[in-house]
C-alpha positions in Angstrom: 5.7 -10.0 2.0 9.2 -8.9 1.7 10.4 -6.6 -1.6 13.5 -7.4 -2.8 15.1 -4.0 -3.8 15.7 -3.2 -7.8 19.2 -2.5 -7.2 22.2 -5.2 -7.3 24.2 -5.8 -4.3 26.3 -6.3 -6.2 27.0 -2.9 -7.7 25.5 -0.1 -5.6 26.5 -1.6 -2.5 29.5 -3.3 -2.5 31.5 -0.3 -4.5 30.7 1.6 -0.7 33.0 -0.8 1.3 36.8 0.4 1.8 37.7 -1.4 4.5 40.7 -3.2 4.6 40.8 -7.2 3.9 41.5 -8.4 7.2 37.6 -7.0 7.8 34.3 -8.7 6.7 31.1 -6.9 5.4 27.5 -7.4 6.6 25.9 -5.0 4.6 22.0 -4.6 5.9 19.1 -4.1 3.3 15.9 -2.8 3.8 14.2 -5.2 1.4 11.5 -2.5 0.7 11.6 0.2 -1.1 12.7 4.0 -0.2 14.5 2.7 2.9 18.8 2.7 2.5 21.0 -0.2 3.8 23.5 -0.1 6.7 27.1 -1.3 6.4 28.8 -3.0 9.2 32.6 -3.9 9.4 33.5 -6.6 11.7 37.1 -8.5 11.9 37.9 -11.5 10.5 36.5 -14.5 12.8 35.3 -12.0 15.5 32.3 -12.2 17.7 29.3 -9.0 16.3 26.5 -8.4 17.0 23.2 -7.8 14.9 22.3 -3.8 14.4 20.0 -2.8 16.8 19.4 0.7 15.5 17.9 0.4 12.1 14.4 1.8 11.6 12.5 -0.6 13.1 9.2 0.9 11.2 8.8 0.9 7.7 6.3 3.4 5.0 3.9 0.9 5.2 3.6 0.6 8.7 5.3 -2.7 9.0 7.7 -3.1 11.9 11.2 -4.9 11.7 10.8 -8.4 13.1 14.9 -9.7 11.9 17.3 -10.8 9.2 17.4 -13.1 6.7 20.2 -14.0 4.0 17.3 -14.3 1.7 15.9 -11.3 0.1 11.9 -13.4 -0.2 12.2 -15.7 3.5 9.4 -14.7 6.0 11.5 -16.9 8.3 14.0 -14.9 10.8 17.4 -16.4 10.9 18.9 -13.3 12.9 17.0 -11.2 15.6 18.3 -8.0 16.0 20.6 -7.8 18.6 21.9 -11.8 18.4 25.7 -12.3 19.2 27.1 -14.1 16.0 30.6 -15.4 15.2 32.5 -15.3 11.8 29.5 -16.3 9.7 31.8 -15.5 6.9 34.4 -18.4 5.3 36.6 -15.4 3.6 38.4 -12.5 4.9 36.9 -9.5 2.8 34.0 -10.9 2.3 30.2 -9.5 2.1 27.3 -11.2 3.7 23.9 -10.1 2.8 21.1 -9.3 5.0 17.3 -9.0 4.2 15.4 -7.1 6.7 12.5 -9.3 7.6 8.9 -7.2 8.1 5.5 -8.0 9.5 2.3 -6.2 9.8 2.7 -4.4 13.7 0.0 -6.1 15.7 -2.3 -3.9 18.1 -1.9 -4.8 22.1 -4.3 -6.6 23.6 -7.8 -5.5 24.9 -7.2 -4.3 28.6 -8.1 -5.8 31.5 -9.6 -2.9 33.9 -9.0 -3.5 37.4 -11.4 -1.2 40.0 -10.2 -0.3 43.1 -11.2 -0.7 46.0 -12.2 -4.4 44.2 -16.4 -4.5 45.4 -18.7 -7.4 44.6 -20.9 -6.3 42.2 -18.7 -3.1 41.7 -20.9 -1.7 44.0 -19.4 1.6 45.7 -21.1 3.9 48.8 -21.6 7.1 47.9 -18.7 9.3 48.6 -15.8 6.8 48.7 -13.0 7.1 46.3 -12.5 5.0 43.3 -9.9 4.2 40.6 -9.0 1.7 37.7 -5.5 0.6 36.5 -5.8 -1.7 33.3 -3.5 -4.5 32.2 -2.7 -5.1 28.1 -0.1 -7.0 26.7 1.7 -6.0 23.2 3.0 -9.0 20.9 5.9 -7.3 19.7 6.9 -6.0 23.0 6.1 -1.9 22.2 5.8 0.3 24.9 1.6 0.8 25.6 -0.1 4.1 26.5 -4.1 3.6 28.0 -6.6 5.8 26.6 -9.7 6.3 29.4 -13.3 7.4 28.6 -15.8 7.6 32.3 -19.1 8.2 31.1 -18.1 8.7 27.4 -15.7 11.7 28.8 -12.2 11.6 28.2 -10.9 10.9 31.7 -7.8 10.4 34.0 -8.2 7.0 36.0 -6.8 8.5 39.0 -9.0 8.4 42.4 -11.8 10.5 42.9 -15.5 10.3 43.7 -18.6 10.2 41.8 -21.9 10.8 42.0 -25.0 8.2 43.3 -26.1 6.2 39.6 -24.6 3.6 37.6 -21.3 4.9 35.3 -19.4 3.2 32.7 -15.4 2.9 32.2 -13.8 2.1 28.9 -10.2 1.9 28.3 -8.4 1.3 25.0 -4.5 0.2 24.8 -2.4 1.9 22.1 1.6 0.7 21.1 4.2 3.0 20.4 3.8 2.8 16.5 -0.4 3.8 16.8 -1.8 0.1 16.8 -5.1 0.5 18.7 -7.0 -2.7 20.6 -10.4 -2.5 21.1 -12.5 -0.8 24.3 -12.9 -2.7 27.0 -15.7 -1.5 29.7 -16.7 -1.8 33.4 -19.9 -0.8 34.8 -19.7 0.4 38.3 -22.7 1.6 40.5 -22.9 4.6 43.1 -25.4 3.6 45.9 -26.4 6.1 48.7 -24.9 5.5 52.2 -27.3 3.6 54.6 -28.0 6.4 57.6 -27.4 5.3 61.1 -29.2 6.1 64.0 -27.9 6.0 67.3 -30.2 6.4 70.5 -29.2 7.0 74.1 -32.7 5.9 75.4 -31.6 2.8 76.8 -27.7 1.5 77.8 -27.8 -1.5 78.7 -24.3 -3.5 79.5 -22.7 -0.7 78.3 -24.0 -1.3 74.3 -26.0 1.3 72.8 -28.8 0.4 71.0 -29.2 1.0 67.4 -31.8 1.9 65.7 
């Protein structure tokens, strides 16, 4: 839930605007507390857009999800970034805008792909294998994949293992530490079948195997 801030806009904030009258204000409040507010000057029935550089993480952990003109609305009525036009009816005056926070949500559990793609993830003994995994974050953040094979901490990259059954798990963390869950694949190692070619008989030109 949003905190409005103990000091009055205002004071404190308004006596840090100079520009001139044919400017507006949009003066940018953290709503929490311990985090400062950011001043933007825009002319007089120009076109702005929303900051796009205020910390978009706050000492709770909460990231920014957009602006409100209320200090206590959940409800976003700018997304950072958003073009907006003279929301202002008087030259030199101040709008106020509440950031708007939410509890950062982890990615989703990964999808682990194995490749080459076997039925029964069933591999020959001696043939290369890999994973790639597939996660999705809610707000958007930038995911990193942490890998375990055989409860090792592992690159997914191709190689071979030995004959036996071994177990993948992959986790999906965003760029501000929200962790999903493991997901796993079991994949099985089976020994090459040996084939025996005899020369005791050609018939038709086949070889006969054995």
């Amino acid at each position: 839930k949003n905190k409005p801030i103990d000091e009055s806009p205002s004071g404190t904030y308004q006596d840090k605007i100079t520009a001139e009258i044919e400017d507006y204000h949009i003066v940018y409040i953290a709503n929490i507390h311990g985090q400062q507010a950011r001043i933007q000057n825009v002319k007089y029935n120009d076109s702005f857009n929303i900051i796009t550089d205020f910390p978009v993480v706050n000492q709770e952990g909460q990231v920014l999800s957009g602006w409100s003109s209320d200090a206590n609305d959940t409800t976003i009525q700018y997304a950072s970034g958003q073009l907006i036009t003279n929301n202002l009816s008087n030259r030199g005056d101040v709008a106020l805008l509440y950031a708007v926070w939410k509890d950062n949500q982890a990615p989703t559990v990964p999808i682990i792909n194995m490749i080459p793609a076997v039925e029964g993830n069933t591999v020959k003994d001696g043939r290369n294998v890999s994973f790639t995994a597939q996660s999705t974050d809610p707000e958007n953040n930038d995911i990193t994949y942490e890998w375990l094979i055989d409860d090792i901490v592992a690159e997914p990259s191709a190689k071979t293992y030995s004959i036996g059954t071994h177990t993948v798990k992959c986790r999906a963390k965003d760029s501000y530490n929200a962790i999903s869950d493991w997901a796993s694949l079991t994949f099985t190692v089976k020994q090459a079948s040996a084939i025996t070619l005899s020369c005791n008989e050609l018939t038709n030109g086949n070889f006969d195997i054995i």
